[in-house]
PDBQT receptor file of N, H, CA, C and O in Angstrom, charges set to zero:
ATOM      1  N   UNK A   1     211.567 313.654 139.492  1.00  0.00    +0.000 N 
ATOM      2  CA  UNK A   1     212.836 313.738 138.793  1.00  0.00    +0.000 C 
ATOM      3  C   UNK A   1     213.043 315.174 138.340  1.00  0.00    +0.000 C 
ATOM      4  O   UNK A   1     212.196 315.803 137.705  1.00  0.00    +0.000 OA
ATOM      5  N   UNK A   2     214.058 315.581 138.656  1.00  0.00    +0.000 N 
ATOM      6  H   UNK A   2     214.745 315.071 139.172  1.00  0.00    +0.000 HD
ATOM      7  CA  UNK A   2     214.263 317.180 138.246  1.00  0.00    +0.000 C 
ATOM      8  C   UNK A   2     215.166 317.260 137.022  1.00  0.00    +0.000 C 
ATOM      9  O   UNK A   2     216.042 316.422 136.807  1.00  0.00    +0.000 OA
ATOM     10  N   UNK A   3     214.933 318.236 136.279  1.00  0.00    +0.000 N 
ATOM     11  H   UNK A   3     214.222 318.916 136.454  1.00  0.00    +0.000 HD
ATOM     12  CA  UNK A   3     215.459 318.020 134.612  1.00  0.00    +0.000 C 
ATOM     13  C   UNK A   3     217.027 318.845 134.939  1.00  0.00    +0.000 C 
ATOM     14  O   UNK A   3     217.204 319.842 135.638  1.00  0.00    +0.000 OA
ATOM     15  N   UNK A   4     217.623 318.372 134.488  1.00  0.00    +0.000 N 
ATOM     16  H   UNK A   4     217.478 317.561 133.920  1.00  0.00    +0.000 HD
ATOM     17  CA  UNK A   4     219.067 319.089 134.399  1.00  0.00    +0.000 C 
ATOM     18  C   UNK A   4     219.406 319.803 133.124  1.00  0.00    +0.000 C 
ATOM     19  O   UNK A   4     219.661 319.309 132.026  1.00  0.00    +0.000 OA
ATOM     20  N   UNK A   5     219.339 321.618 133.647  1.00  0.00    +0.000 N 
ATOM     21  H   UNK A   5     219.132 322.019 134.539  1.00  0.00    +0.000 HD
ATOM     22  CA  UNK A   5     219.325 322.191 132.262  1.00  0.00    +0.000 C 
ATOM     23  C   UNK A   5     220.702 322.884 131.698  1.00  0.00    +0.000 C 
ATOM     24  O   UNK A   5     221.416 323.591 132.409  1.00  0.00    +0.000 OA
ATOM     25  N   UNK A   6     220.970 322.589 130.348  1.00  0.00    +0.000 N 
ATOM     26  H   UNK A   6     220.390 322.015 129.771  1.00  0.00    +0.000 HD
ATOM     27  CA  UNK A   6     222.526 322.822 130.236  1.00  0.00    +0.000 C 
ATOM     28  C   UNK A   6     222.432 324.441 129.688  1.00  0.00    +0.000 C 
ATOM     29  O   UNK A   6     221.353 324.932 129.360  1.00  0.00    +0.000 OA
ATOM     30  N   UNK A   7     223.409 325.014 129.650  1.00  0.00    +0.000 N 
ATOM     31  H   UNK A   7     224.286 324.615 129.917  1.00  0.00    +0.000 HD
ATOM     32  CA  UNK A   7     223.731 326.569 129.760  1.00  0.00    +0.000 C 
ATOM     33  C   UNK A   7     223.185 326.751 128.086  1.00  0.00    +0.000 C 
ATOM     34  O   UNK A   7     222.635 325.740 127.650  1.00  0.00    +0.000 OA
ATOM     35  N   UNK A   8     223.252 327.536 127.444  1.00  0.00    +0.000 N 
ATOM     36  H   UNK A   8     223.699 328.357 127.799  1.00  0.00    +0.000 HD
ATOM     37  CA  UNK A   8     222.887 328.128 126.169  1.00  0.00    +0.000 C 
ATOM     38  C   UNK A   8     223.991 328.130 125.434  1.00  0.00    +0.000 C 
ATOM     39  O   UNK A   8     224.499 329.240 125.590  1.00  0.00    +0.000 OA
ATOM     40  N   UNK A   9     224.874 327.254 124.455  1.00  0.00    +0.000 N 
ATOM     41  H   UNK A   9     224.461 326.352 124.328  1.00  0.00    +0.000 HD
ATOM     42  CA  UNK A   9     226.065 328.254 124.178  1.00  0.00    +0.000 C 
ATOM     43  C   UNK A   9     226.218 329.481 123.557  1.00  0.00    +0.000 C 
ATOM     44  O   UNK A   9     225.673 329.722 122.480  1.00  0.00    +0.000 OA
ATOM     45  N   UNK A  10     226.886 330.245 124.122  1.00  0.00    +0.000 N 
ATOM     46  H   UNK A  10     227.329 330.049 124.997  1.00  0.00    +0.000 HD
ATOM     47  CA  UNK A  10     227.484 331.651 123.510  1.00  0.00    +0.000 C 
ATOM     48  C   UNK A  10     228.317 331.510 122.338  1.00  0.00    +0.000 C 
ATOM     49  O   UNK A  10     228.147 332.226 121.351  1.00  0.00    +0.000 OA
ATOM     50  N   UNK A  11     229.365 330.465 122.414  1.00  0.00    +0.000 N 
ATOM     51  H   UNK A  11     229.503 329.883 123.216  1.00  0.00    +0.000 HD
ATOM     52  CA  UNK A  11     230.343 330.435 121.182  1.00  0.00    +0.000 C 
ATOM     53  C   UNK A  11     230.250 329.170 120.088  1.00  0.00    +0.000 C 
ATOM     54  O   UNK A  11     229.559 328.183 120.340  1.00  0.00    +0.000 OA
ATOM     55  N   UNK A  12     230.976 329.293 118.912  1.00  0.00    +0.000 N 
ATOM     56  H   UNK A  12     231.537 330.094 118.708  1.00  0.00    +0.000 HD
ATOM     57  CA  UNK A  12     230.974 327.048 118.469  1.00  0.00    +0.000 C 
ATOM     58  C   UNK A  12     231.769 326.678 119.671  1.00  0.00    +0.000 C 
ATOM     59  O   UNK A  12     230.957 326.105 120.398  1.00  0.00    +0.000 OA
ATOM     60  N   UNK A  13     232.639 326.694 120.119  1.00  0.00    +0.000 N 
ATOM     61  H   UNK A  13     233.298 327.159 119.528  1.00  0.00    +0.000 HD
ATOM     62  CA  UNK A  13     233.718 325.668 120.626  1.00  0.00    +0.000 C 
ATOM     63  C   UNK A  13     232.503 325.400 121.887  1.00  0.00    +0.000 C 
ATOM     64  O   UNK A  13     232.336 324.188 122.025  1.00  0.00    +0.000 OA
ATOM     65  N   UNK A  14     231.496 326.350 122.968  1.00  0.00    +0.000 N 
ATOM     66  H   UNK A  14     231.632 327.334 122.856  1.00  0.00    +0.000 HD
ATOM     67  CA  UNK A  14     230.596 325.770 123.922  1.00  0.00    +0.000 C 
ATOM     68  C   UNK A  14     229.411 324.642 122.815  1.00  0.00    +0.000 C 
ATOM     69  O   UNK A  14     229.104 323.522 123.224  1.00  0.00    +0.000 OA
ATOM     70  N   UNK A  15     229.012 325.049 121.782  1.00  0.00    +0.000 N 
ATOM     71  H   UNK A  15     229.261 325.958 121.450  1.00  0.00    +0.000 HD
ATOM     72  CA  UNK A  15     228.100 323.954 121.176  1.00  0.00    +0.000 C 
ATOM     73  C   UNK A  15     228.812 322.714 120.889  1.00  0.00    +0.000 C 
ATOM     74  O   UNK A  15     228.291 321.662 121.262  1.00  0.00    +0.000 OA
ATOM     75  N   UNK A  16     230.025 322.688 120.227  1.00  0.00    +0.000 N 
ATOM     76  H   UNK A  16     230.448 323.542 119.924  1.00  0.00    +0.000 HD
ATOM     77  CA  UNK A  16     230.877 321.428 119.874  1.00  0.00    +0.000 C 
ATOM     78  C   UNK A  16     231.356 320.623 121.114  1.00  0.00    +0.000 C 
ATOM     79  O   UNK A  16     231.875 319.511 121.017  1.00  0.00    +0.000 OA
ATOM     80  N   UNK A  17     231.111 321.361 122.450  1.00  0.00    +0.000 N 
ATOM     81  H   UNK A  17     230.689 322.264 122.530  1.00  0.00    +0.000 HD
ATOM     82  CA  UNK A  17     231.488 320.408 123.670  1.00  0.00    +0.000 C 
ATOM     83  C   UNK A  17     230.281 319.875 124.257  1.00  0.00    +0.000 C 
ATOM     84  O   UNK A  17     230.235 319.125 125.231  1.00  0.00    +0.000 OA
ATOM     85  N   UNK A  18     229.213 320.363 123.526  1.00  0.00    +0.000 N 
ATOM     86  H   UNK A  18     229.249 320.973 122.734  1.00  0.00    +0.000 HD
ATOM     87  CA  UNK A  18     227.734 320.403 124.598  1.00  0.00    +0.000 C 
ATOM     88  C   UNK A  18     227.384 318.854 123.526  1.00  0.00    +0.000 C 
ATOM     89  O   UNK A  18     226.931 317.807 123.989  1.00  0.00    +0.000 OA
ATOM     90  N   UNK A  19     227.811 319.139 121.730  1.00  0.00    +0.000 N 
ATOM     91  H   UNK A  19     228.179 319.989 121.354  1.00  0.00    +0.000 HD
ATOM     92  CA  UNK A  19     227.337 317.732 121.064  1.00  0.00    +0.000 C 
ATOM     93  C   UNK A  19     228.711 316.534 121.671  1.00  0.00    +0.000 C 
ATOM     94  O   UNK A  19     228.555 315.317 121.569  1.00  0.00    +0.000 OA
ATOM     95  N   UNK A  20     229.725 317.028 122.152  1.00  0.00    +0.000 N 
ATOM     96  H   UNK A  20     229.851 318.017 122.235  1.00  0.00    +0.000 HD
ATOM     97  CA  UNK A  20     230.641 315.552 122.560  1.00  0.00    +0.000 C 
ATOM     98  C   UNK A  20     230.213 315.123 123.933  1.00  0.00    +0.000 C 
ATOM     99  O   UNK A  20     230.488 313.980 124.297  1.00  0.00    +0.000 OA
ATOM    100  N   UNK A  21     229.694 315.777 124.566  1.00  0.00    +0.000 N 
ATOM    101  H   UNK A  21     229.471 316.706 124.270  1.00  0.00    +0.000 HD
ATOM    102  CA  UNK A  21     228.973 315.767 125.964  1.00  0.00    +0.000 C 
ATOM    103  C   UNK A  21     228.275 314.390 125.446  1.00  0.00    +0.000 C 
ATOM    104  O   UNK A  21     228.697 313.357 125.967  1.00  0.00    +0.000 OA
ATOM    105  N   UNK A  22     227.194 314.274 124.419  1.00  0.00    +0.000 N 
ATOM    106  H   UNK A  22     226.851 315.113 123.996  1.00  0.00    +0.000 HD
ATOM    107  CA  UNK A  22     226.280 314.283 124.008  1.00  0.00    +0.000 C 
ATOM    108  C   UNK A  22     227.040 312.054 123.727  1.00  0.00    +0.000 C 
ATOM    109  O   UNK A  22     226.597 310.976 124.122  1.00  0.00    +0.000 OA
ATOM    110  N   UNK A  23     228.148 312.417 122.966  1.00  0.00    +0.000 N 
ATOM    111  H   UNK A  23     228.508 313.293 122.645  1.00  0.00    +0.000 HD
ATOM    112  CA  UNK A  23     228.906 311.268 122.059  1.00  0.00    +0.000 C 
ATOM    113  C   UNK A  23     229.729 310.147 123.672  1.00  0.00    +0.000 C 
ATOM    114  O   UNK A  23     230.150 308.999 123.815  1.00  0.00    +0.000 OA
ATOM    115  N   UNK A  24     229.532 311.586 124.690  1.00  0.00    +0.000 N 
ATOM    116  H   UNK A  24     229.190 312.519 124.574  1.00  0.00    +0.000 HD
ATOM    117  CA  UNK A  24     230.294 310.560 125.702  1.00  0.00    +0.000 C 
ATOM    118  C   UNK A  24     231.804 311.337 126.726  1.00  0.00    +0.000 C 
ATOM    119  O   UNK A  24     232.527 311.147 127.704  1.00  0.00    +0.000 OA
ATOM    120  N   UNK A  25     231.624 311.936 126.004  1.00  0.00    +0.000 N 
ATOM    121  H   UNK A  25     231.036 312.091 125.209  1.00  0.00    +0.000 HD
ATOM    122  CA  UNK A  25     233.385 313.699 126.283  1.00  0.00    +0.000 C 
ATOM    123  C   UNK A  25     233.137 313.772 127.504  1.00  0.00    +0.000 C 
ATOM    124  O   UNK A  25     232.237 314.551 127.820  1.00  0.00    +0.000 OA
ATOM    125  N   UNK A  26     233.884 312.948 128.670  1.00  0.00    +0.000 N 
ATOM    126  H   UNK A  26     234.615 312.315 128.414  1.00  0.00    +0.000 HD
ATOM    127  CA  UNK A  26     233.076 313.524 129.968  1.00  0.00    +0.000 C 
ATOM    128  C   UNK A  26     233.939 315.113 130.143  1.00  0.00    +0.000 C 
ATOM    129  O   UNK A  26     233.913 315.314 131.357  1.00  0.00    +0.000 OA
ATOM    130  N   UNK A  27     234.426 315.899 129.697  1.00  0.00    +0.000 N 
ATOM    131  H   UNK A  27     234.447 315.736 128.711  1.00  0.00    +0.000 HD
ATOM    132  CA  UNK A  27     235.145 317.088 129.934  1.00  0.00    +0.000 C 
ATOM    133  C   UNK A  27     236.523 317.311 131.037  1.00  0.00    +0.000 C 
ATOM    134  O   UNK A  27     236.990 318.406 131.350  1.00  0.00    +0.000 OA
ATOM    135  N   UNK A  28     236.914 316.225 131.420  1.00  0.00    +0.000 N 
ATOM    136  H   UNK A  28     236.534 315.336 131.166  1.00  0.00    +0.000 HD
ATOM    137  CA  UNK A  28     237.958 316.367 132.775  1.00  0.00    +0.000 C 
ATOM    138  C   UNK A  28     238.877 317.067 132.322  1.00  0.00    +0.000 C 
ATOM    139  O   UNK A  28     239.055 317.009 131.105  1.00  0.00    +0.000 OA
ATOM    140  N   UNK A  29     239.656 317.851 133.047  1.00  0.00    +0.000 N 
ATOM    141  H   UNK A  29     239.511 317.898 134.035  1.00  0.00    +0.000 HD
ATOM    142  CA  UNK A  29     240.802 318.444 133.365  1.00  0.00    +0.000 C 
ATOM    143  C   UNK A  29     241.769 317.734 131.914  1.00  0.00    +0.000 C 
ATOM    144  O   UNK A  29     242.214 318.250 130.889  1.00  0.00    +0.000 OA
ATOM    145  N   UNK A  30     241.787 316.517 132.393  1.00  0.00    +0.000 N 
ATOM    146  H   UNK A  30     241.425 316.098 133.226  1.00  0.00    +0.000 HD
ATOM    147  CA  UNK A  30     243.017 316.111 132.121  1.00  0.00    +0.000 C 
ATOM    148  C   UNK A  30     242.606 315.375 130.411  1.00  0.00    +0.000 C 
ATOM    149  O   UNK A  30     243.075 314.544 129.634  1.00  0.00    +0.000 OA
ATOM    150  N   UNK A  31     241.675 316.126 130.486  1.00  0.00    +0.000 N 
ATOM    151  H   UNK A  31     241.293 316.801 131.117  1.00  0.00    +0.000 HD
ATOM    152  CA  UNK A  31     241.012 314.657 129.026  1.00  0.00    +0.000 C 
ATOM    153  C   UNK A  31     241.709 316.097 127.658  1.00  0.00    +0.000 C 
ATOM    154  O   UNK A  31     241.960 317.283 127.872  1.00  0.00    +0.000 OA
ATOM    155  N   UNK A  32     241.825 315.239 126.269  1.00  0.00    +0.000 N 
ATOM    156  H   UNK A  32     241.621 314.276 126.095  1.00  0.00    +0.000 HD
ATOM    157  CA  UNK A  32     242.149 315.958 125.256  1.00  0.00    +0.000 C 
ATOM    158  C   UNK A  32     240.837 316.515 124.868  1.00  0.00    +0.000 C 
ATOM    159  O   UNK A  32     239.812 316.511 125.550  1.00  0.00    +0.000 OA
ATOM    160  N   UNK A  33     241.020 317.036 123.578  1.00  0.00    +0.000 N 
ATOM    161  H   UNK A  33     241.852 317.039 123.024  1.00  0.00    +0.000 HD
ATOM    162  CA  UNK A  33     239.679 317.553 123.326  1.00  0.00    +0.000 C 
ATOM    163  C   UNK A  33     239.176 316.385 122.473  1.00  0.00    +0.000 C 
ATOM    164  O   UNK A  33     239.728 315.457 121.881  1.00  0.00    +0.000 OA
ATOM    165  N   UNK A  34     237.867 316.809 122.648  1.00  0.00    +0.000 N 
ATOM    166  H   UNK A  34     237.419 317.563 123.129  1.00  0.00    +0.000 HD
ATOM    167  CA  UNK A  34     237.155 315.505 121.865  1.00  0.00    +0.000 C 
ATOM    168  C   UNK A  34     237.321 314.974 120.759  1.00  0.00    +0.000 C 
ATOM    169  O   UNK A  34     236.392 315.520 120.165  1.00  0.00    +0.000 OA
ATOM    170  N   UNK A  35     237.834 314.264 119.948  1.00  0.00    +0.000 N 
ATOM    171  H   UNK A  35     238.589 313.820 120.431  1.00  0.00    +0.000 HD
ATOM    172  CA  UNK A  35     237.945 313.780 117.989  1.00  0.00    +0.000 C 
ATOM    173  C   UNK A  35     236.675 313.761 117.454  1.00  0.00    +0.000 C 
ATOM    174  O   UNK A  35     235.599 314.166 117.896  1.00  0.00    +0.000 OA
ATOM    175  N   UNK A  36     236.952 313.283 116.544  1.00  0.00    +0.000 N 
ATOM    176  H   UNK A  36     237.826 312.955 116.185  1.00  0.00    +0.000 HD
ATOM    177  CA  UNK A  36     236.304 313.010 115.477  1.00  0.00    +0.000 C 
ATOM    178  C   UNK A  36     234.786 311.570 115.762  1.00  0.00    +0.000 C 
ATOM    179  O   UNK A  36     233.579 311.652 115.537  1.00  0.00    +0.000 OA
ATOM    180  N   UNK A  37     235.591 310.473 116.296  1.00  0.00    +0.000 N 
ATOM    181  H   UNK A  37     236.572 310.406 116.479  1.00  0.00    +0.000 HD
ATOM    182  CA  UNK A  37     234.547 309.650 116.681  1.00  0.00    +0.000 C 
ATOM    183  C   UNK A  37     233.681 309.722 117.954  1.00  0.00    +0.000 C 
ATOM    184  O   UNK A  37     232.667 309.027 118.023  1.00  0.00    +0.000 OA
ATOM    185  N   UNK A  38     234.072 310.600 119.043  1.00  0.00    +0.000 N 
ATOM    186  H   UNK A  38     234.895 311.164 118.987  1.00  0.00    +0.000 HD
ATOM    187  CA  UNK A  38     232.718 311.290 119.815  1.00  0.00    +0.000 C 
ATOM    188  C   UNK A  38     232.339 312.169 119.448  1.00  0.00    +0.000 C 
ATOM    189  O   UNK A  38     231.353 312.441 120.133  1.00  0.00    +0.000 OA
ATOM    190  N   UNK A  39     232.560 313.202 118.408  1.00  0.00    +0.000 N 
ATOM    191  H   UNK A  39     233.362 312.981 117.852  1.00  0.00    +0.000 HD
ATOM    192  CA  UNK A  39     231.681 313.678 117.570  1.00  0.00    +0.000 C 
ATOM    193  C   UNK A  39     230.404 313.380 117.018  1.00  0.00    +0.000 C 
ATOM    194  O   UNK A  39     229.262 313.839 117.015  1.00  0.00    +0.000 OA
ATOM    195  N   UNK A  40     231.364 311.974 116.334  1.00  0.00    +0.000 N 
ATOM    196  H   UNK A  40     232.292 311.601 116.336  1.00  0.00    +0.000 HD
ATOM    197  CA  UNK A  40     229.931 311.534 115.660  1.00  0.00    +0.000 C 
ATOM    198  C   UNK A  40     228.958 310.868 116.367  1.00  0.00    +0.000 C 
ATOM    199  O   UNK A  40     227.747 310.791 116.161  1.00  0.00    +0.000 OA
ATOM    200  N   UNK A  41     229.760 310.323 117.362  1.00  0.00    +0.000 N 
ATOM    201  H   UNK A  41     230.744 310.385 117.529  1.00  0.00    +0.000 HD
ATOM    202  CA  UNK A  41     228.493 309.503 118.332  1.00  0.00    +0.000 C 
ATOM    203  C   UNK A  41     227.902 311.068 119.014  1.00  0.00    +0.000 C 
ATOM    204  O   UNK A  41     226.683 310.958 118.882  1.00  0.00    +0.000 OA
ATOM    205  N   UNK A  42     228.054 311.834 119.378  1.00  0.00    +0.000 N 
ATOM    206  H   UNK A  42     229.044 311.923 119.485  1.00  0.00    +0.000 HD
ATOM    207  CA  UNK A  42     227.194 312.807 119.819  1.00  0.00    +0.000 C 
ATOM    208  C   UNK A  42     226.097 313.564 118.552  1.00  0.00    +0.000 C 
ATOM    209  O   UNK A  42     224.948 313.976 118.715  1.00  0.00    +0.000 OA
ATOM    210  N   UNK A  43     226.717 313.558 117.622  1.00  0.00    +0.000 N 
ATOM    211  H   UNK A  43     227.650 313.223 117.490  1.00  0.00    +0.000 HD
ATOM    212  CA  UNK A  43     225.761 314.146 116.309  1.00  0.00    +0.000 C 
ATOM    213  C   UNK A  43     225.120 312.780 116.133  1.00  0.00    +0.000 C 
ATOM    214  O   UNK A  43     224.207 312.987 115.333  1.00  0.00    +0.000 OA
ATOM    215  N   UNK A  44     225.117 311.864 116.364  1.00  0.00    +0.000 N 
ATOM    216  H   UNK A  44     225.858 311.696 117.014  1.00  0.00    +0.000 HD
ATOM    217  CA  UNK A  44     223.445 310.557 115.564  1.00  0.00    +0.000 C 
ATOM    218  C   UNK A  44     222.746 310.927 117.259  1.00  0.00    +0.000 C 
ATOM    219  O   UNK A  44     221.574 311.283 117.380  1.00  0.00    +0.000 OA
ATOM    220  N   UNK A  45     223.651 310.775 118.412  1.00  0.00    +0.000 N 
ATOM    221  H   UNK A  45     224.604 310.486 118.313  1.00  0.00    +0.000 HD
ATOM    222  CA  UNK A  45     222.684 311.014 119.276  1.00  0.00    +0.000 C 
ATOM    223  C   UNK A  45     221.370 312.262 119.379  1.00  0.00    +0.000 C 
ATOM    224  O   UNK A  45     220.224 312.181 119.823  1.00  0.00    +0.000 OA
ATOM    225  N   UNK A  46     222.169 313.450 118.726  1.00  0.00    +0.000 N 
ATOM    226  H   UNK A  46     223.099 313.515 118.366  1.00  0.00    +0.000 HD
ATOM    227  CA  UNK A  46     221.386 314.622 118.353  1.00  0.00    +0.000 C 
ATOM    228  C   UNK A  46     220.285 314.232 117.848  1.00  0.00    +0.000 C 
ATOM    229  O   UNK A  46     219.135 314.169 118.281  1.00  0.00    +0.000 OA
ATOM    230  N   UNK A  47     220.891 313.913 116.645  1.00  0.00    +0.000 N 
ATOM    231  H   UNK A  47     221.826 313.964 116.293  1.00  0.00    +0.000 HD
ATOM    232  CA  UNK A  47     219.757 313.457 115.189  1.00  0.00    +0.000 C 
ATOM    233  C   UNK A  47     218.877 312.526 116.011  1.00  0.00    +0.000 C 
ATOM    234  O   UNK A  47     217.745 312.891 115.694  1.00  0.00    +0.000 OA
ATOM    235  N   UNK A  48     218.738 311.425 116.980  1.00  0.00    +0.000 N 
ATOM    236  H   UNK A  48     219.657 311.129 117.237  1.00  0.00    +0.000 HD
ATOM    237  CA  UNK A  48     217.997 310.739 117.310  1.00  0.00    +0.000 C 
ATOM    238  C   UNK A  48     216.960 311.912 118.175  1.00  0.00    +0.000 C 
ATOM    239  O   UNK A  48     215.805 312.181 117.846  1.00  0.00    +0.000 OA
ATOM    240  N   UNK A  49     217.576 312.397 119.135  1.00  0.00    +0.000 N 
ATOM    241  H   UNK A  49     218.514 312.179 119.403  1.00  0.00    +0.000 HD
ATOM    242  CA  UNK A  49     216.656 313.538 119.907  1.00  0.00    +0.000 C 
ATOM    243  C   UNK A  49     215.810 314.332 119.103  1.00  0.00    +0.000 C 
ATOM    244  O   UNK A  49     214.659 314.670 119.376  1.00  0.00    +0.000 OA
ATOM    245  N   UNK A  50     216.596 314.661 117.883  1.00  0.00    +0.000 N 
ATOM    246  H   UNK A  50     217.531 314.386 117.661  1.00  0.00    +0.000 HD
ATOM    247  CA  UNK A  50     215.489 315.586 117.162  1.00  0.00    +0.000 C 
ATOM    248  C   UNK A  50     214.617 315.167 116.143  1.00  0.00    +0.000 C 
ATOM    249  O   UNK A  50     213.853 315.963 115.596  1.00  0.00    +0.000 OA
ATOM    250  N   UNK A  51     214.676 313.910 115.830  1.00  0.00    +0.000 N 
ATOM    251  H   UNK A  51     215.297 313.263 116.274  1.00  0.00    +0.000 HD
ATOM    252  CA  UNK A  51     213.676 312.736 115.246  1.00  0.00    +0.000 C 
ATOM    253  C   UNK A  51     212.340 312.991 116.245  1.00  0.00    +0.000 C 
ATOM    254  O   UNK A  51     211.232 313.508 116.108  1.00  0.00    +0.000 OA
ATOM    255  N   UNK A  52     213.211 312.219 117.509  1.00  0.00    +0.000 N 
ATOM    256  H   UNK A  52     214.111 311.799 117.621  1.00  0.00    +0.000 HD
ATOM    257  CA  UNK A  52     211.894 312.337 118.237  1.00  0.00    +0.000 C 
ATOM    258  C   UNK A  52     211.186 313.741 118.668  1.00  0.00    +0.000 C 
ATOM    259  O   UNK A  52     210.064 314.153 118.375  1.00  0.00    +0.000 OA
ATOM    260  N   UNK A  53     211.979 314.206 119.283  1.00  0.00    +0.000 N 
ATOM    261  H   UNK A  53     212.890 313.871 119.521  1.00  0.00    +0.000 HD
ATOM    262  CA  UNK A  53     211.080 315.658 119.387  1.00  0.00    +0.000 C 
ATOM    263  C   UNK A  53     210.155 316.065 118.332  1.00  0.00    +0.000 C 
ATOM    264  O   UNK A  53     209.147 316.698 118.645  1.00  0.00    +0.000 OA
ATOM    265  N   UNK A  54     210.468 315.675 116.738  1.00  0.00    +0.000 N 
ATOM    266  H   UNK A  54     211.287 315.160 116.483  1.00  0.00    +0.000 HD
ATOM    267  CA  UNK A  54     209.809 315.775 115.304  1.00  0.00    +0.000 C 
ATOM    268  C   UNK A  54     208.418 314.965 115.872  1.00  0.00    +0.000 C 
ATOM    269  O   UNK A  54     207.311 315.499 115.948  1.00  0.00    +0.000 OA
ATOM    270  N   UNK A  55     208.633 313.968 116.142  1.00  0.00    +0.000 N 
ATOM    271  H   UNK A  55     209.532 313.534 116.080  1.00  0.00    +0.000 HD
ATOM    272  CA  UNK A  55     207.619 312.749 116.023  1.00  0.00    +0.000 C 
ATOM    273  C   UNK A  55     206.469 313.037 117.515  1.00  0.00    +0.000 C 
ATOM    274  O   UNK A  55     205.371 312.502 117.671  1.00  0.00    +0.000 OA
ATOM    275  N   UNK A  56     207.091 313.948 118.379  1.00  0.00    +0.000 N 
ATOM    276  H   UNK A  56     207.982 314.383 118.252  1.00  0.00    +0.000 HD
ATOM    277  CA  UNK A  56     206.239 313.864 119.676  1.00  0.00    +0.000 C 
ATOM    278  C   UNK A  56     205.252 315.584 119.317  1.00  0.00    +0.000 C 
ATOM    279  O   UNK A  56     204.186 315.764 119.907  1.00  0.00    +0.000 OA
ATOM    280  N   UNK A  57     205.730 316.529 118.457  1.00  0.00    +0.000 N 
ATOM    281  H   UNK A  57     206.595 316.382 117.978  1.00  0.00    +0.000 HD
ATOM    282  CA  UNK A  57     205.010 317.573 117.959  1.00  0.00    +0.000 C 
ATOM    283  C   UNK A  57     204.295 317.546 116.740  1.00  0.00    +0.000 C 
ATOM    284  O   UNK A  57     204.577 316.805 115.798  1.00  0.00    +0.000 OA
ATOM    285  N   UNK A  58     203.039 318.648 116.774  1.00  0.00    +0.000 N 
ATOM    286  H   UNK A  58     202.810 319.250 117.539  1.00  0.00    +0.000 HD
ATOM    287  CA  UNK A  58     202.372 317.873 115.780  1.00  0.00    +0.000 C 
ATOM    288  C   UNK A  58     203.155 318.733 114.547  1.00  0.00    +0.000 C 
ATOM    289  O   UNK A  58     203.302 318.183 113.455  1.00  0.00    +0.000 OA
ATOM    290  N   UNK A  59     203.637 320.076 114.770  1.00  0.00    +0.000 N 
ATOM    291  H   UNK A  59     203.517 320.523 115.656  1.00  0.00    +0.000 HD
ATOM    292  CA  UNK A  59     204.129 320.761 113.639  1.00  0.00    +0.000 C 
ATOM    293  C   UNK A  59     205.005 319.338 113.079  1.00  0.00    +0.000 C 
ATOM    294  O   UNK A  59     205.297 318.417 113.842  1.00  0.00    +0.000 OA
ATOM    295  N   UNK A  60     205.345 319.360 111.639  1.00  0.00    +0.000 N 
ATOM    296  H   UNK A  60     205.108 320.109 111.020  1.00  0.00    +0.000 HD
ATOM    297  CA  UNK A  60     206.096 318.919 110.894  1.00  0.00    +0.000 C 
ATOM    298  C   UNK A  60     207.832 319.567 110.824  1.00  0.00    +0.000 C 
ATOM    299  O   UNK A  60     207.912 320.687 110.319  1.00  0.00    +0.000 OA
ATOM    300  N   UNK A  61     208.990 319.012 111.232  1.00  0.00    +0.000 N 
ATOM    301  H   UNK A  61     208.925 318.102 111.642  1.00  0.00    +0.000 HD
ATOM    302  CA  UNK A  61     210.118 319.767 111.013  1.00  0.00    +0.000 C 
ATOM    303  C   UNK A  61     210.787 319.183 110.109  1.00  0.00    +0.000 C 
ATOM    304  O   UNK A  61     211.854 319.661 109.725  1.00  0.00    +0.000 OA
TER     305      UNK A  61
């Protein structure tokens, strides 16, 4: 399985599309910009990733 790696963002508006990515935002042409509630489903998805990443290292974050 090969890992699919996403770009770095340079600006907020590339991080705020990379967390709606995240909530479900597939990005099309034709789509608005993301609200408020794929926001948040992309920020608990975060928070879940970085739980675990917490829990799989031994440092403490």
């Amino acid at each position: 399985m090969q890992k699919k790696r996403l770009p770095q963002p340079r600006q907020l508006g590339d991080a705020v599309l990379l967390v709606a990515r995240l909530g479900g935002y597939l990005g099309r042409a034709t789509d608005p910009p993301p609200g408020h509630q794929i926001m948040w489903h992309g920020y608990a998805q975060l928070q879940t990733l970085c739980e675990g990443f917490c829990l799989n290292t031994k440092n403490s974050c």
